[in-house]
C-alpha positions in Angstrom: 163.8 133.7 25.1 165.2 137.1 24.8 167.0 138.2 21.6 170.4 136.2 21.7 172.5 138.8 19.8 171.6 142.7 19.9 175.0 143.6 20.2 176.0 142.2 16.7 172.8 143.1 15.3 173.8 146.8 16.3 176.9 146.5 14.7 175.8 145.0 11.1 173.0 147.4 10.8 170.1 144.9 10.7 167.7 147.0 12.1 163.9 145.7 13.0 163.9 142.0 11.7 160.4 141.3 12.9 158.1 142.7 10.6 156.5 140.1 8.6 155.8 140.7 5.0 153.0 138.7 3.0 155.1 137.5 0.2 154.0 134.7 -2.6 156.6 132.8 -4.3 158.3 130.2 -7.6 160.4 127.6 -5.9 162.8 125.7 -8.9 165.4 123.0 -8.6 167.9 125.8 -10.6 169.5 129.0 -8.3 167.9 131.6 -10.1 167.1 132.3 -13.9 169.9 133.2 -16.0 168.4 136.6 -16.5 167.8 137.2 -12.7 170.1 139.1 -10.8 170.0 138.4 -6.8 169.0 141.1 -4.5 170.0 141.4 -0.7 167.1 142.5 1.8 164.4 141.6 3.1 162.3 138.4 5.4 161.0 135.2 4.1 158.6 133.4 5.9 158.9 129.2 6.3 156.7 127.1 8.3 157.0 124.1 10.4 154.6 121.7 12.4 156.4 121.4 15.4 159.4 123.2 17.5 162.8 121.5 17.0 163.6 118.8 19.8 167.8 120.3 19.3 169.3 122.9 17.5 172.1 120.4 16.5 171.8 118.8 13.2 174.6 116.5 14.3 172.3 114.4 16.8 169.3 113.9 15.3 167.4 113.6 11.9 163.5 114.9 12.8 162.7 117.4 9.9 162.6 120.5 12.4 166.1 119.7 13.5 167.8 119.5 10.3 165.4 122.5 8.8 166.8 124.5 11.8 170.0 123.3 12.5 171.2 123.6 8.4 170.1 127.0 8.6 172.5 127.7 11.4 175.9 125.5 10.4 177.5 124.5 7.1 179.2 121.0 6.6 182.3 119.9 4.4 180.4 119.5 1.4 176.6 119.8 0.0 174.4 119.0 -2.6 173.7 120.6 -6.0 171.5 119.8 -9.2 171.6 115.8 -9.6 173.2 115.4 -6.3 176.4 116.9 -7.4 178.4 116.9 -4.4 179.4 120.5 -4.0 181.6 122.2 -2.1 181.0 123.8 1.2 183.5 124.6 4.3 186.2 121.9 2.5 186.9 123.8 -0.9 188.1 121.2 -2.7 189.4 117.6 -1.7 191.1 114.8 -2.9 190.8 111.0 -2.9 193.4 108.0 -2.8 193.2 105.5 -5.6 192.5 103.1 -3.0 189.6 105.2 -1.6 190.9 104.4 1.9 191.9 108.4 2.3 190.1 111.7 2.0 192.4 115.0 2.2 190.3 117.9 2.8 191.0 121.7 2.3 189.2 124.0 4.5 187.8 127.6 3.8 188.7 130.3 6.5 185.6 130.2 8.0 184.7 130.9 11.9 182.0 129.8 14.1 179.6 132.7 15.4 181.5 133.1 19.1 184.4 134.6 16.4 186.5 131.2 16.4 188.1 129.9 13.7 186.3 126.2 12.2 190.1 124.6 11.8 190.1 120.5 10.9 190.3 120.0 15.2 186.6 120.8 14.6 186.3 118.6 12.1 188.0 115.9 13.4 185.4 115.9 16.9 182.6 116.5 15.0 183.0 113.4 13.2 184.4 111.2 15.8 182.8 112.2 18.7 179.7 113.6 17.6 178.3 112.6 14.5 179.4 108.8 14.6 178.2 108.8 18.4 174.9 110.6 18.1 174.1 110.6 14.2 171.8 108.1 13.1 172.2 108.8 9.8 176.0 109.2 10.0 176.5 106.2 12.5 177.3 103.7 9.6 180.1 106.0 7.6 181.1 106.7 11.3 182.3 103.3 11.8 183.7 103.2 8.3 186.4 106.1 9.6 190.0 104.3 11.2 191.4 107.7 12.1 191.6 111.4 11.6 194.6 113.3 10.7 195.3 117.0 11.2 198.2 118.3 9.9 197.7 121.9 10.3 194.0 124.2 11.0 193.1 123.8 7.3 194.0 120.3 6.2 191.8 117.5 7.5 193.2 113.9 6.2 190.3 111.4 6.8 191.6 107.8 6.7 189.2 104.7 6.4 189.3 101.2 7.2 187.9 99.3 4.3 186.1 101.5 0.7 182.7 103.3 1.4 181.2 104.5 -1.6 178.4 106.9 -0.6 181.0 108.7 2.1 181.8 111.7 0.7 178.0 111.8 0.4 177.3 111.6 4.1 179.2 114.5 4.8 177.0 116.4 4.2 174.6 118.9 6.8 171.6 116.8 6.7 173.4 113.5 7.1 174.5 114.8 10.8 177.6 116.1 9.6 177.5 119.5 9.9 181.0 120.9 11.5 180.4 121.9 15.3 183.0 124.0 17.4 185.1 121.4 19.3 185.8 124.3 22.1 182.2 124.3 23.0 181.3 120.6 22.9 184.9 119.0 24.3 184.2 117.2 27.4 180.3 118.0 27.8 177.4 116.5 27.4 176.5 117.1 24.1 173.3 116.4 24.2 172.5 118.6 27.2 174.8 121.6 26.2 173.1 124.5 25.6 175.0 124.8 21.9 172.6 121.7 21.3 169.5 122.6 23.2 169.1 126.4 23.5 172.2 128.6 22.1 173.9 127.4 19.1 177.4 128.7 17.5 177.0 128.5 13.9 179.1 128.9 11.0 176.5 128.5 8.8 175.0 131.8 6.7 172.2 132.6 9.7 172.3 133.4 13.4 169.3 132.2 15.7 167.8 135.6 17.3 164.9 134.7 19.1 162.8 131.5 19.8 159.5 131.5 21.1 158.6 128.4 21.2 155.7 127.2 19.8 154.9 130.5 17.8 158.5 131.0 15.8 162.7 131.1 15.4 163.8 134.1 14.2 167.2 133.9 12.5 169.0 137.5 11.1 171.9 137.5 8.7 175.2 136.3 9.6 177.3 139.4 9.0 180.6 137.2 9.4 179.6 134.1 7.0 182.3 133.0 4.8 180.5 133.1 1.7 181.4 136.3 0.4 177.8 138.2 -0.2 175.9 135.9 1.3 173.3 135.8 2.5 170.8 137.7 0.5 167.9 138.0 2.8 167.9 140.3 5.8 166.3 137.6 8.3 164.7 134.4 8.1 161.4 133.2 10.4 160.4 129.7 10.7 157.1 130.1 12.0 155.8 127.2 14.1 152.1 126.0 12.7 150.9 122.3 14.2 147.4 122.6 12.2 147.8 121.7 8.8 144.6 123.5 7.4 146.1 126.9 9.7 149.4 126.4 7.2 147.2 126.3 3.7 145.1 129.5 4.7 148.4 131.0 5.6 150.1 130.4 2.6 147.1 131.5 0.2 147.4 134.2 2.1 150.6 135.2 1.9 150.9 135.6 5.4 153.9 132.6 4.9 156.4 131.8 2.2 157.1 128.2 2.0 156.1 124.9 3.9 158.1 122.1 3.7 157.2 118.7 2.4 157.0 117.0 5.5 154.0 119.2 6.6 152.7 119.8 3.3 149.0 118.1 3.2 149.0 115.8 0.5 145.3 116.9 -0.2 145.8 120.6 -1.0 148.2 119.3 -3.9 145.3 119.9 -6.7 145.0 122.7 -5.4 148.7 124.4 -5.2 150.0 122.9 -8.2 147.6 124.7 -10.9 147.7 128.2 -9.5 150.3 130.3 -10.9 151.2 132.5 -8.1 152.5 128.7 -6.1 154.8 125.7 -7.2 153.9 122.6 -5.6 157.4 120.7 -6.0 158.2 116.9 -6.1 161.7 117.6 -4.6 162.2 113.6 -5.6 164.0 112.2 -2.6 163.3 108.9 -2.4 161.7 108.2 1.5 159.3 105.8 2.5 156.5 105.7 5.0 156.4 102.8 7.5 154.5 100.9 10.0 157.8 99.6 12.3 156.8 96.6 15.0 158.2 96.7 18.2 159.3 92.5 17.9 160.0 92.8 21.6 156.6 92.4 22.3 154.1 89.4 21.8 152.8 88.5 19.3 154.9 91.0 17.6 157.7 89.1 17.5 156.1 86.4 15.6 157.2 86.9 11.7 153.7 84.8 10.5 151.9 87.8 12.7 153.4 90.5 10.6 153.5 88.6 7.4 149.4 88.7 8.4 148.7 92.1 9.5 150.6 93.5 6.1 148.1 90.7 4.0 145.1 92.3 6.1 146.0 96.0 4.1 144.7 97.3 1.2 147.6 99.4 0.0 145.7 100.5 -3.1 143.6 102.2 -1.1 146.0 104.0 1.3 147.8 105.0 -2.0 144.6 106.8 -3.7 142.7 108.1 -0.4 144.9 108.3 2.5 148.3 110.0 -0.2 146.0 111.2 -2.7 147.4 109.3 -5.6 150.7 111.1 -5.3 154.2 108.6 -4.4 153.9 104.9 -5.2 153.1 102.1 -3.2 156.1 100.2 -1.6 157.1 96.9 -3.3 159.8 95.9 -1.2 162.2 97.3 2.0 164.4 99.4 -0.5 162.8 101.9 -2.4 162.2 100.9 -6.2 163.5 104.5 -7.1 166.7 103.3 -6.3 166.6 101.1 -9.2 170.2 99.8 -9.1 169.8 98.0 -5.6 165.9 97.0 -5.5 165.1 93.9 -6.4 162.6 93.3 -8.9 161.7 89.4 -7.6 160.6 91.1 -4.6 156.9 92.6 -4.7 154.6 93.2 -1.7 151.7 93.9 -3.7 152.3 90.3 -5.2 153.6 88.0 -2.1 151.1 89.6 0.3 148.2 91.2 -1.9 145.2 92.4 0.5 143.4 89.0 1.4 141.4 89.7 4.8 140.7 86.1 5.0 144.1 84.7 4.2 145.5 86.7 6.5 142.8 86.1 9.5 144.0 82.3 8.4 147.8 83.6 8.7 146.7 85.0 12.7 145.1 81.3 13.2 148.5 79.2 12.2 150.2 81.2 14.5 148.1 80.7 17.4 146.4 83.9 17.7 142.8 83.2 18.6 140.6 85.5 18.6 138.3 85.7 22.2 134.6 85.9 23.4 134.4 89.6 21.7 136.5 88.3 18.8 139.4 90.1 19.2 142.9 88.6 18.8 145.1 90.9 20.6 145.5 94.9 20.6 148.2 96.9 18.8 149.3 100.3 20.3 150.0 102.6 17.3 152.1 105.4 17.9 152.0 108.6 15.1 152.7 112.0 14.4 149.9 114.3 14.6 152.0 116.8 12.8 152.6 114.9 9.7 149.0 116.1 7.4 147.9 112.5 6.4 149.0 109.7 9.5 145.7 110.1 11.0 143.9 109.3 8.5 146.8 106.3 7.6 146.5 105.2 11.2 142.4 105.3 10.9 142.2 103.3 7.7 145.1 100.7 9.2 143.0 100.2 12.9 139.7 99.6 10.1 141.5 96.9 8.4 143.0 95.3 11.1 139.9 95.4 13.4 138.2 93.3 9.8 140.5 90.4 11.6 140.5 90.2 15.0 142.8 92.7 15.7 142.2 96.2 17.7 144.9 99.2 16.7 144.9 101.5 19.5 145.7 104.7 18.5 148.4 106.8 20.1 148.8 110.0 18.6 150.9 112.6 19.7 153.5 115.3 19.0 156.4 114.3 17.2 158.8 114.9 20.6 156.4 112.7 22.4 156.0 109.9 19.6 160.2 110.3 19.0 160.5 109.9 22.7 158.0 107.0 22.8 159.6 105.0 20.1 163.4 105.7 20.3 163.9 106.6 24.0 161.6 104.2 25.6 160.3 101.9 23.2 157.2 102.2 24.7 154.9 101.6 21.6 153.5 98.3 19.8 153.8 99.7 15.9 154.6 103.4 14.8 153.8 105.3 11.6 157.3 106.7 10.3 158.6 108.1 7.2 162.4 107.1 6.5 164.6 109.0 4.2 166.7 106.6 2.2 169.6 109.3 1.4 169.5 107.4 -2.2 171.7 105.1 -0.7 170.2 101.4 0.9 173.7 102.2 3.4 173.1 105.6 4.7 169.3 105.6 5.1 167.8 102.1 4.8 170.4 99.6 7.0 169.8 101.5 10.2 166.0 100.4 10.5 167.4 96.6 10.2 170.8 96.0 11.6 171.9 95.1 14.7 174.3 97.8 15.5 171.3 100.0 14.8 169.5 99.4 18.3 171.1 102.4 19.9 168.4 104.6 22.4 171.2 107.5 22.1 170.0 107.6 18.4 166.3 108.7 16.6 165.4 107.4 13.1 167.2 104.0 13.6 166.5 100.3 14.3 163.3 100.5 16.8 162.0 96.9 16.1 164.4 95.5 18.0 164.9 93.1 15.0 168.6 91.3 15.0 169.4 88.9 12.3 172.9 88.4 11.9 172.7 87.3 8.2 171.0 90.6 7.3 173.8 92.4 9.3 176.3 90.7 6.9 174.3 91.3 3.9 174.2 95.0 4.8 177.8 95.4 5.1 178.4 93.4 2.5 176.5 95.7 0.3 178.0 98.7 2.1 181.6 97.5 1.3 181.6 95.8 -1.9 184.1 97.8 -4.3 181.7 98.0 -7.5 177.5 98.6 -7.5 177.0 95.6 -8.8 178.7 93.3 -5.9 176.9 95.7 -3.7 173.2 95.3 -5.7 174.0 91.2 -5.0 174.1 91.5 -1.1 171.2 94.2 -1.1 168.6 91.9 -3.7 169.1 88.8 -1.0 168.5 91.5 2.1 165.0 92.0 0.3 164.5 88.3 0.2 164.9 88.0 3.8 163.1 90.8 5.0 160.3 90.2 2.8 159.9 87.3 5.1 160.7 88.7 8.1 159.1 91.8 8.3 160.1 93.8 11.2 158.7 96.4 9.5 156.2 97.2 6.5 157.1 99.6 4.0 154.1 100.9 2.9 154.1 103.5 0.6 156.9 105.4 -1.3 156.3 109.3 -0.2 156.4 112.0 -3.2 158.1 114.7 -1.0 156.1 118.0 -2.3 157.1 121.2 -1.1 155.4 124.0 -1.4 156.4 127.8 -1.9 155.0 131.2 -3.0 156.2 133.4 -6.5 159.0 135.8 -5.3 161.2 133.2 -3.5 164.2 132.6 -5.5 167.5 130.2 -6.3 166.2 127.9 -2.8 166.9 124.4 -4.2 170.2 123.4 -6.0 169.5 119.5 -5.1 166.9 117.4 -4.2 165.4 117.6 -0.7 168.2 120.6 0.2 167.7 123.9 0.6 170.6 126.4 0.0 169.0 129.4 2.6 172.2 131.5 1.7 171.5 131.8 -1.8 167.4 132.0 -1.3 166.3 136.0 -2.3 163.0 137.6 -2.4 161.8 139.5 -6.0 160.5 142.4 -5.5 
C-alpha cells in the first residue's frame, strides 16, 4: 500500500518516519515518574504476531484489531490506574439516580477526513455498529432503549433496565470506539474500506503505510484533540509470526515492546531479571479455553466433555506448557474476580485428572473404543501465533489419545482459525484465550448464552450451547441492582456449567507484556495502553 497521507505529512513537518531506531525500554503501570518530564520526537517500535483481520476496533476483539484500531480512534471514556474510568472524547458525564440515563459531554474533536466527531457519531456507533458487530459490546448494546441528541456535543444515552459495568464498556477495547457516521451510514460496514483498508481516526495516530505482513506504520496525528499529544513522532507495529524471531529482536533492540498475547511464556525468566527489560503482569483477568463445538457427535454429549476435561492433567499444563505463571482454572468465571466466583465450584476437585475414570466416563456414554482402540477423533483448531498453544494442543492430543481418543491438530493463523471457528464453525474443539473485561457480563456471558450464537461476531458463543436457564441466570446477574443479587445468579451459572461443559476453562492466563528501558508513561490501567502519552528517554 502506498503511503496514505503525504500531503498532511508535508504540512505538519514529519519528515522521514521510517527509520527504525534500536531502543530498550521500562514499561510501569504509572504515566511517567514524578521527576520525568515528557519529550516529543522520535519512533517506538511494537510487535505483533499476525496482521490485523480490520482496522475497526468496533467489529471485532482479536488482539491485532484492538492494538491497531485503539491506536487509530479514541472512545467516550478509558481506563486509568485501578480501572478508574477516565475521560476520553466525553469530558465529563452524568448519571440519573435511577441509572436508566447517561448524559454525555463531548470534546471538540474531529475525525482525520477534517469532520467534526458530534453525538450523531456517537449515537451510530453504538446502535448500529458496536451493538450489531461488537462481541464484547453486544450485551450493553441490548441494554441501550434509545439515543438522544440534543445538539453536536450532548449525547443522552437512555437504558431499559440498570447495567452496572456500562459505563465500563464504553470504552475502545470493548468495541466502542466512536466511528464517523458519514463514512459508515448505509454501507456495509464490514466491507468498507474505513474498516478493511483506510481508516478515519480521531484517535492520537494516523495509519501511513501497511505492508502487510512486514509492518503498519502510523505518524502523528497533527489535529488530535489532546492538546500536545502525541509525544512520539511515529509509531511501527512490526508484524513478527515467530516467537523466538520477536525475543532476539527485542534483546536486540531492534523492537520496543511485544504485547502479552505474543509474549512466550518461556522467555519470562529470562526478561524479568535483566535490568534494561520489565516483564509486566498487566493483571487482566482472561482465561484460556478448549470450546466444543456441541453441534457435533459425541460433542454434544455433556458425560463426553465431563470425560475429556477428567482425562487432563492441569497441573501439568500449568508448570510446563504456562511455565508456572497464571493459575489453573477452577471454575467458568475467573477466581480473580473474587466477588462473583464461586468458591463451591472447583475443577481441580469435581474432575481431578483420573485417566481411567474418565475412559469409564467415555464407556457410560456409549463411546466404544474400535479394533485400533480409538473412540472417536477430535479436530483441534489453534493459533499458531499465540507462543505456548502448540505445545497446549500437543500435551492435550497425548492425554486424550491415553483414552481412546485421537485430537487432530489443526493449526493455523489466527484469520484462518477465527474464520474456522466463528464464520464456519468448521472445527471439533479450539484453543482460545477469553478476556473477562473484570466483569462475568461483558466478557464471560457471551461464550454461554444463547443470544451469543451470532456468525456476524468473533470471540462469542461458538459451542453452539443453548440453555435457557443459564440465559436467565446471566441476565439475571447482568441486571440485579446490587453485587451481591448479581454474585447469586452468577454462583448458580457455575453450578450448571460445571456440569455441562460446553467449554473447559483451563488455565487462568498471567497476561505479561514485555518492553525495553526508554519507553515511558504507556500503561495507566490494566491491559490498556495510552499510545498518546507513551515517549521515548533519550
Amino acid at each position: 500500500m502506498a503511503s496514505l497521507i503525504p500531503s498532511l505529512l508535508a504540512r505538519s513537518g514529519q519528515g522521514s518516519i521510517f527509520a527504525l531506531a534500536g531502543l530498550a525500554a521500562l514499561l510501569t503501570l504509572t504515566p511517567a515518574f514524578a521527576d520525568e518530564t515528557p519529550r516529543s520526537g522520535g519512533t517506538a517500535i511494537a510487535v505483533l504476531g499476525a496482521d490485523p483481520a480490520v482496522l475497526n476496533p468496533d467489529v471485532s476483539v482479536g488482539v491485532p484489531d484492538i492494538f491497531t484500531g485503539c491506536i487509530l480512534y479514541d472512545a467516550l471514556v478509558r481506563f486509568g490506574d485501578g480501572f478508574k474510568i477516565e475521560p476520553g472524547l466525553a469530558k465529563s458525564w452524568e448519571i440519573a439516580p435511577d441509572g436508566l440515563t447517561y448524559t454525555f459531554h463531548l470534546e471538540k474533536a474531529s475525525f482525520s477526513d477534517g469532520k467534526p466527531v458530534t453525538s450523531e457519531d456517537v449515537k451510530f456507533t453504538l446502535l448500529e455498529v458496536s451493538s450489531k458487530y461488537g462481541a464484547k459490546f453486544n450485551t450493553p448494546g441490548k441494554a441501550i432503549k434509545d439515543i438522544e441528541t440534543p445538539d453536536p456535543q450532548t449525547v443522552v444515552i437512555h437504558l431499559s433496565k440498570p447495567f452496572g459495568p456500562f459505563l465500563f464498556s464504553l470504552a475502545c477495547e470493548q468495541n466502542a470506539a466512536i466511528l464517523p457516521a458519514h463514512i459508515f451510514r448505509d454501507t456495509d460496514v464490514l466491507k468498507n474500506q474505513a474498516t478493511t483498508t483506510m481508516p478515519v481516526g480521531n484517535g492520537p495516530f494516523l495509519l501511513s503505510e501497511w505492508v502487510r505482513g512486514d509492518h503498519l506504520t502510523f505518524v502523528r496525528n497533527p489535529n488530535y484533540w489532546r492538546a500536545g499529544k502525541p509525544y512520539l513522532d511515529s509509531l511501527v507495529v512490526k508484524i513478527m509470526p515467530d516467537s523466538s524471531a520477536r525475543i532476539l529482536a527485542l534483546q536486540a533492540g531492534e523492537i520496543d515492546f511485544i504485547d502479552e498475547y505474543y509474549f512466550p511464556l518461556s522467555s519470562y525468566k529470562l526478561f524479568s531479571s535483566d535490568p534494561r527489560f520489565d516483564a509486566h503482569d498487566v493483571s487482566y483477568p482472561s482465561d484460556d479455553l478448549i470450546i466444543f463445538n456441541t453441534r457435533n457427535a459425541p460433542l454434544d454429549k455433556p458425560q463426553v466433555r465431563q470425560a475429556l476435561l477428567t482425562a487432563l492433567d492441569r497441573d501439568y499444563i500449568h508448570k510446563n506448557v504456562f511455565y508456572d505463571t497464571g493459575s489453573i482454572a477452577r471454575s467458568s468465571i475467573d477466581t480473580r474476580i473474587p466477588w462473583a466466583y464461586n468458591p463451591a465450584v472447583d475443577y481441580e476437585k469435581m474432575y481431578a485428572y483420573d485417566p481411567a475414570k474418565a475412559a469409564k466416563l467415555l464407556d457410560e456414554a456409549g463411546v466404544k473404543p474400535g479394533a485400533d482402540g480409538v473412540r472417536f477423533s477430535v479436530r483441534l483448531s489453534f493459533d499458531t501465533g499465540r507462543p505456548e498453544y502448540t505445545s497446549f494442543a500437543q500435551a492435550i492430543q497425548r492425554y486424550w489419545q491415553a483414552i481412546g481418543v485421537k485430537a487432530v491438530l489443526e493449526g493455523a493463523e489466527r484469520p484462518v482459525v477465527l474464520k474456522r471457528v466463528y464464520a464456519d464453525y468448521d472445527f471439533d474443539a479450539t484453543l482460545q484465550n477469553y478476556t473477562t473485561s473484570g466483569d462475568p457480563a461483558l466478557g464471560i456471558s457471551r461464550i454461554y448464552t444463547s443470544e451469543s450464537i451470532n456468525k456476524a461476531a468473533t470471540f462469542n458463543n461458538a459451542s453452539g450451547y443453548s440453555n435457557p436457564e443459564v440465559d436467565e441466570l446471566f441476565a439475571k446477574g447482568r441486571d440485579a441492582a446490587s453485587q451481591e443479587e448479581r454474585a447469586k445468579n452468577y454462583f448458580k451459572v457455575q453450578e450448571i456449567l460445571a456440569r455441562d461443559l460446553p467449554t473447559l476453562t483451563i488455565h487462568q492466563q498471567a497476561e505479561i507484556d514485555v518492553a525495553s528501558a526508554k519507553l515511558k508513561g504507556l500503561w495507566h490501567g490494566a491491559n490498556y495502553m495510552w499510545w498518546d502519552d507513551t515517549w521515548l528517554e533519550p
